[in-house]
Backbone as CSV, one residue per row, in Angstrom:
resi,resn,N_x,N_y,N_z,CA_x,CA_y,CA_z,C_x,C_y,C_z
1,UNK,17.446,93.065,152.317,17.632,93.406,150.909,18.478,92.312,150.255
2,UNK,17.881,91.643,149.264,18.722,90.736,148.802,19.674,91.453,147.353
3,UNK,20.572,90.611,147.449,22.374,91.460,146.506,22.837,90.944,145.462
4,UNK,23.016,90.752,144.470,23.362,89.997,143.413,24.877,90.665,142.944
5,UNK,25.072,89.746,142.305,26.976,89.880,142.130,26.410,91.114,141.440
6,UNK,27.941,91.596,140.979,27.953,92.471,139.639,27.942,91.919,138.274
7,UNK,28.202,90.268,138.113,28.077,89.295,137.123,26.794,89.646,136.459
8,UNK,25.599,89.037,137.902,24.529,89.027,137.193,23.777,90.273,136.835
9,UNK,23.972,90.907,137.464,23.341,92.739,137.375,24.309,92.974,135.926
10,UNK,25.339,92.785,135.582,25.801,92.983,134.196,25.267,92.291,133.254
11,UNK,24.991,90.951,133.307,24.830,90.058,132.516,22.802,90.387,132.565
12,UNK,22.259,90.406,133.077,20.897,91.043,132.983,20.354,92.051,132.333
13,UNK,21.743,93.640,132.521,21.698,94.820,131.972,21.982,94.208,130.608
14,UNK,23.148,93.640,130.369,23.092,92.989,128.720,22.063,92.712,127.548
15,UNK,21.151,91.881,128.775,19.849,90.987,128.514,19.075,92.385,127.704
16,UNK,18.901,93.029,128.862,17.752,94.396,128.757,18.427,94.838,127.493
17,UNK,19.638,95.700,127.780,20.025,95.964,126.005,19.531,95.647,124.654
18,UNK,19.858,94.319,125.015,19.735,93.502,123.419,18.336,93.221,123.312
19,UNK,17.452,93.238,124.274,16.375,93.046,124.398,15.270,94.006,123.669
20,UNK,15.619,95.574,123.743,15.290,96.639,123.721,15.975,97.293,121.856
21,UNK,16.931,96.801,122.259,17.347,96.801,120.476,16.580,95.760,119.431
22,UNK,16.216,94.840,119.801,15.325,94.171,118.641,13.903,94.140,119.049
23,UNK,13.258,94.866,120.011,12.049,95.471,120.101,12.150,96.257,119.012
24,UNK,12.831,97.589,119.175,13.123,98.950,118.728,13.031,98.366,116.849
25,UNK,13.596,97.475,117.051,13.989,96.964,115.746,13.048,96.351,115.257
26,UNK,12.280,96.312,115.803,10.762,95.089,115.620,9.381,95.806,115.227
27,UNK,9.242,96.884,116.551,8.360,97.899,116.705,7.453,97.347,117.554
28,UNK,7.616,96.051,118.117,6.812,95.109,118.979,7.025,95.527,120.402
29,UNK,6.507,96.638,120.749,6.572,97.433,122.230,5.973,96.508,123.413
30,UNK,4.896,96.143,122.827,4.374,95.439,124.304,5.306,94.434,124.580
31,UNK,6.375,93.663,123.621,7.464,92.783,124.373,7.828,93.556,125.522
32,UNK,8.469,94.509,125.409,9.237,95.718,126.498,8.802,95.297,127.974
33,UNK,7.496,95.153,128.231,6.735,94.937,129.515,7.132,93.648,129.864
34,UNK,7.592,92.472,129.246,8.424,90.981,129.520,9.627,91.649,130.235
35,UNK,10.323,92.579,130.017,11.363,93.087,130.831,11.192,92.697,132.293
36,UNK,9.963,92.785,133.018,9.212,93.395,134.297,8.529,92.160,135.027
37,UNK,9.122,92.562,136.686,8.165,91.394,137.147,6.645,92.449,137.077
38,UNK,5.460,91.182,137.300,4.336,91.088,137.300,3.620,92.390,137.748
39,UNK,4.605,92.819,139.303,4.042,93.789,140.073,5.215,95.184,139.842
40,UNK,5.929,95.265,138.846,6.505,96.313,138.658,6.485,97.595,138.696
41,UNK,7.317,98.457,138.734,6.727,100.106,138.817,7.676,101.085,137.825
42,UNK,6.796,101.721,137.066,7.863,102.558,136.012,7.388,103.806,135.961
43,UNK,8.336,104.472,136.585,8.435,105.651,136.999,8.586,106.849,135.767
44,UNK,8.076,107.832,135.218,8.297,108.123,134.451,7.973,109.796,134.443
45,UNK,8.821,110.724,134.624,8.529,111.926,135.620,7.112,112.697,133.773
46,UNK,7.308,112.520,132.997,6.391,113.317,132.137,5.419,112.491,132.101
47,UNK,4.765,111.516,132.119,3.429,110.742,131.779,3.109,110.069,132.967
48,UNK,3.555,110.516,134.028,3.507,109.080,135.710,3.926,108.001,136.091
49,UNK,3.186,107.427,137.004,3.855,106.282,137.170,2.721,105.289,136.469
50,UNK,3.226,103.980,136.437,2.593,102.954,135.833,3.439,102.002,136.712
51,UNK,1.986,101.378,137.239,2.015,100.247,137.859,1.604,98.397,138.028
52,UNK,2.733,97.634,137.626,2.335,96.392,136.621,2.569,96.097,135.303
53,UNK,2.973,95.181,135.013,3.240,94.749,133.772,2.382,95.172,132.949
54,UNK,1.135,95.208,132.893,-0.111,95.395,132.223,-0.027,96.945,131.668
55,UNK,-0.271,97.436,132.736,0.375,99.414,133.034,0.927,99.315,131.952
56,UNK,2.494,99.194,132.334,3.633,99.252,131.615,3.151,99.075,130.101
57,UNK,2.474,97.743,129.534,2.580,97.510,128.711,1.689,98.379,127.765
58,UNK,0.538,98.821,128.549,-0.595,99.890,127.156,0.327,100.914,127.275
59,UNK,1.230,101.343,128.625,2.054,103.277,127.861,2.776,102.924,127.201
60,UNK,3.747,101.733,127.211,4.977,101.867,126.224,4.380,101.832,124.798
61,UNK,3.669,100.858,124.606,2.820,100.535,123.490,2.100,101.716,122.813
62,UNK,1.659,102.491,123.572,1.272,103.755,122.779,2.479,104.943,122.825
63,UNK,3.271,104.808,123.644,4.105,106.005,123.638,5.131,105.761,122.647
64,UNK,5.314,104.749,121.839,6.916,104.016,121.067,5.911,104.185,119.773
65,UNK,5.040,104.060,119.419,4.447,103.572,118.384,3.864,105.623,117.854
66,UNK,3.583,105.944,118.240,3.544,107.482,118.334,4.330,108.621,118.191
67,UNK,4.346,109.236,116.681,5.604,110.345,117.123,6.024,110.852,118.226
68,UNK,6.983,111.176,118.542,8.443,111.041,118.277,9.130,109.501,118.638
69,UNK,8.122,108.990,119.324,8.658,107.487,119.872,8.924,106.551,118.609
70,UNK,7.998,107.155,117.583,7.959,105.815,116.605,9.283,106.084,115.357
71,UNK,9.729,107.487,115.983,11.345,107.547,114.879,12.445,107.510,115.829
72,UNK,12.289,106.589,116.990,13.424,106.211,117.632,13.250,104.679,117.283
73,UNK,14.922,104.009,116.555,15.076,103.323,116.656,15.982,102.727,117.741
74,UNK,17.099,103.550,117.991,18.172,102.734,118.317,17.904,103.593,120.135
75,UNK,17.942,103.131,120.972,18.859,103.836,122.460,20.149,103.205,123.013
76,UNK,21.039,103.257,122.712,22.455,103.378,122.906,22.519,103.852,124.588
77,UNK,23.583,102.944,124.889,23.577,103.449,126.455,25.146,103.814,126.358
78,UNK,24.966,105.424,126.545,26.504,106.375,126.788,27.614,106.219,128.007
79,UNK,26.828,105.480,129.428,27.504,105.162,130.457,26.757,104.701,131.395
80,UNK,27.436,103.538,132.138,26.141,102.844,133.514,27.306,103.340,134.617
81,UNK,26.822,102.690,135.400,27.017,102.336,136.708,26.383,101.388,137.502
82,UNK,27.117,100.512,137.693,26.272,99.116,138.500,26.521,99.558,140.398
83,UNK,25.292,99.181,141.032,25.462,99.521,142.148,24.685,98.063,142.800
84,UNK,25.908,97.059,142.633,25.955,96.178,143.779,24.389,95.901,144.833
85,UNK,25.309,97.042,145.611,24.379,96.973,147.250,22.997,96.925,146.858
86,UNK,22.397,98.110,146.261,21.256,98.056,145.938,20.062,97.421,144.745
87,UNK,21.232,96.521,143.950,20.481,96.257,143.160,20.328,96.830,141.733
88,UNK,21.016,97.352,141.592,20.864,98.724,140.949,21.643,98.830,139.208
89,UNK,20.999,99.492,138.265,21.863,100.135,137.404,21.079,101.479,137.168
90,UNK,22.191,102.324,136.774,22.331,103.845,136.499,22.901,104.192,135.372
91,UNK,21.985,104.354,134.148,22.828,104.448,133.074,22.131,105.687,132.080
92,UNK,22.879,106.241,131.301,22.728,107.435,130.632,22.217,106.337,129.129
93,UNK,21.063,107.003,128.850,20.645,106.417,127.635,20.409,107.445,126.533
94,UNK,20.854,107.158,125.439,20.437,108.316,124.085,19.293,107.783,123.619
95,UNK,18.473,108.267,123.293,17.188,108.288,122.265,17.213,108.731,121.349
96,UNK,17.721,107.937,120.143,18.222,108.157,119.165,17.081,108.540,117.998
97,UNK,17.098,109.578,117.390,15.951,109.874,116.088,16.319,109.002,115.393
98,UNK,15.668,108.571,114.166,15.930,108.328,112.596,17.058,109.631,112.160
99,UNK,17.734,109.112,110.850,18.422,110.337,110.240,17.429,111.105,109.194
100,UNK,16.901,112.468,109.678,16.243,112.847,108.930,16.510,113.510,107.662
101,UNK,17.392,112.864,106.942,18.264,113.157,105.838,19.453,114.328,105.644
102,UNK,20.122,114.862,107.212,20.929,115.619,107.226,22.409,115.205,108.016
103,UNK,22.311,113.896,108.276,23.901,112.872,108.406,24.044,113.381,109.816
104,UNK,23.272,114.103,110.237,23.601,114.726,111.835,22.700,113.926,112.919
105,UNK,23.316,113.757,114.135,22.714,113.052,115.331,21.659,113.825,115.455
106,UNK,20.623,112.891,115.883,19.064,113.662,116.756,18.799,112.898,118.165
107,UNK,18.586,113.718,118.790,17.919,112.438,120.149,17.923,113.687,121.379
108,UNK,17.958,112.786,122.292,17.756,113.336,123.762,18.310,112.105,124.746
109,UNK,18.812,112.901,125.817,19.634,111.383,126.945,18.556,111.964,127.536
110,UNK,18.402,110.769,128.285,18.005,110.390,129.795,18.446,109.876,130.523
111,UNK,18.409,109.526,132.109,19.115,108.922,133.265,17.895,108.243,133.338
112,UNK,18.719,106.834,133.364,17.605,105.710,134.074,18.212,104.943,134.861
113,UNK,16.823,104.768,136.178,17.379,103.608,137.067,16.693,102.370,137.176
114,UNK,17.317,101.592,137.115,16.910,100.163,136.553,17.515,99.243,137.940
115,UNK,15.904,98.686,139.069,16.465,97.887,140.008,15.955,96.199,139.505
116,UNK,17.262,95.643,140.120,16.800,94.191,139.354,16.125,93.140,140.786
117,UNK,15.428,92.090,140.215,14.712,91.402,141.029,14.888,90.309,140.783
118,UNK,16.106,89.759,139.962,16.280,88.288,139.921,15.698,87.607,138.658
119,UNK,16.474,86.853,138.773,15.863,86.370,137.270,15.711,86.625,136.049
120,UNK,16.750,87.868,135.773,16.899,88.612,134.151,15.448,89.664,134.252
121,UNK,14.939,89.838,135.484,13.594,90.471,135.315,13.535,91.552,135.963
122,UNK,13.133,92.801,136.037,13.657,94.360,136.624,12.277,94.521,137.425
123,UNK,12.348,95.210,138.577,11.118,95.372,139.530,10.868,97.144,139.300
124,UNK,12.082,97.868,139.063,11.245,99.645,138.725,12.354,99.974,137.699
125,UNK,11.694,100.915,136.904,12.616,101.473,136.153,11.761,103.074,136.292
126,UNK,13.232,104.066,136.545,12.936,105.522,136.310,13.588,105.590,135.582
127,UNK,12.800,106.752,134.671,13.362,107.639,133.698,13.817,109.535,134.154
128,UNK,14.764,109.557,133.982,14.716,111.213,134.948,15.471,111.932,133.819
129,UNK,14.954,112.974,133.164,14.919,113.943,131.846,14.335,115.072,131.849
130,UNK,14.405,115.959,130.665,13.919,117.220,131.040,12.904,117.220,129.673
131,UNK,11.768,117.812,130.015,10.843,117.190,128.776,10.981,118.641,127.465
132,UNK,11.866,119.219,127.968,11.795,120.868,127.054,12.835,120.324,126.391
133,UNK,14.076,119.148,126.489,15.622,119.102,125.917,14.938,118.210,125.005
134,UNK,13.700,117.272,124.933,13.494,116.472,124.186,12.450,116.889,122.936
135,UNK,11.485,117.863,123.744,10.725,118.505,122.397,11.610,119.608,121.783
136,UNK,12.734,120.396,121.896,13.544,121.032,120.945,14.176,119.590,120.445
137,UNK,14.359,118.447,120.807,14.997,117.458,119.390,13.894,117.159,118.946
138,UNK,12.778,116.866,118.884,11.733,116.537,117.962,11.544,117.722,117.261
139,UNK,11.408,119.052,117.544,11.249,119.927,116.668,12.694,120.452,115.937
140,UNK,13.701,119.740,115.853,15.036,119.900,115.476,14.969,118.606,114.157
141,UNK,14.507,117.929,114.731,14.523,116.450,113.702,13.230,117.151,112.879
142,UNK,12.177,117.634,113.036,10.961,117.577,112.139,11.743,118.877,111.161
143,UNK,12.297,119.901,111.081,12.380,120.782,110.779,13.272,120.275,109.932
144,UNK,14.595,119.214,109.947,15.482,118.683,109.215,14.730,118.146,108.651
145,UNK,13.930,117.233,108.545,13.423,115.833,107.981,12.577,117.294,106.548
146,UNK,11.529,118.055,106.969,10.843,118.769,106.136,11.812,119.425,104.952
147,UNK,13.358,119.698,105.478,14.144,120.623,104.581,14.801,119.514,103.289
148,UNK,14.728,118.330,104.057,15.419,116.946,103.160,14.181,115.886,102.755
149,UNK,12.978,116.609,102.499,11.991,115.546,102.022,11.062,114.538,102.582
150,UNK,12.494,114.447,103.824,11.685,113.070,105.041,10.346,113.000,106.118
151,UNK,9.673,114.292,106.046,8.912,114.417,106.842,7.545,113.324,106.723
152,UNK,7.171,112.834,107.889,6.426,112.044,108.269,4.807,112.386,108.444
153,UNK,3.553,112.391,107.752,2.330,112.417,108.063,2.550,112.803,109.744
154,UNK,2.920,112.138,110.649,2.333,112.200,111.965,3.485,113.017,112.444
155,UNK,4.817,113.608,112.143,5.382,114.621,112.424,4.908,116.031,112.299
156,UNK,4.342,115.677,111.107,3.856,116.908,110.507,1.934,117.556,111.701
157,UNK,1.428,116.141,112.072,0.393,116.076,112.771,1.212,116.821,114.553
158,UNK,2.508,116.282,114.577,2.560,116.754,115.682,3.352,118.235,115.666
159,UNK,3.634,118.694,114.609,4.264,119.813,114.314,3.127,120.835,114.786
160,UNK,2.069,120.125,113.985,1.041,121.155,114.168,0.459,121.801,115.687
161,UNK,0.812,120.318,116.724,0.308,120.831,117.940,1.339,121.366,119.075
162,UNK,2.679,121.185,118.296,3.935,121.243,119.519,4.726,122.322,118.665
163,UNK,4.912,122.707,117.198,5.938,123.489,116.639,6.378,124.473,116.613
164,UNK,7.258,125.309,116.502,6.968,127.047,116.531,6.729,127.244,114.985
């Protein structure tokens, strides 16, 4: 098993950050899959796994661009943990809504593990979440957004198939 300081496993996680914030900021998802070596694996307990850059790149690309993905701008990371030995980061990420005109936070965390492979480039990333904590914030954000004006054509499309 090869080991990389905690330098570079920090200085990489950095990379990914800022990387992921001016995607988010862009709306240019298929960058996201540049994260990844070639033969990567992204683990993802509600939609599967995806295997390869390629993989990677048609789910993110449709899943970011698609309500609820497409009113997350920002994911903010609440706390890591770098793990040395393995390669490893462990970090709590928010998935941040848009403000749907009520000044109040929307989102959902997840735990992700992010192993690195050298080179600023990540070989798996899991996502581990509960998919019921994230559709009560989409139906928490659509229900705000409708009471303050903001509601979205494709919120409203997914209201119809997910809402109470």
């Amino acid at each position: 098993m090869t080991t990389y300081s905690r330098e570079e496993l920090e200085t990489a996680f950095q990379d990914y950050q800022d990387e992921v914030d001016r995607i988010a900021g862009s709306g240019d998802w298929s960058r996201f899959a540049d994260l990844f070596t070639e033969d990567a694996t992204y683990v993802e307990h509600a939609y599967g796994n995806f295997n390869g850059r390629e993989e990677i790149r048609a789910w993110i690309t449709r899943t970011m661009t698609a309500f609820p993905g497409s009113e997350m701008p920002h994911f903010p990371i609440t706390w890591y943990l770098v793990d040395e030995e393995r390669g490893r980061i462990v970090c709590d990420v928010y998935n941040e809504l848009h403000d749907p005109g009520d000044g109040q936070p929307h989102g959902a965390s997840n735990i992700t593990i992010l192993t690195y492979a050298g080179d600023g480039l990540w070989s798996c990333e899991e996502d581990i979440y509960n998919p019921a904590t994230f559709l009560r914030a989409a139906k928490k954000w659509c229900r705000a957004a409708r009471a303050h004006g903001r509601m979205t054509p494709e919120g409203e499309a997914w209201m119809e198939m997910f809402g109470d």
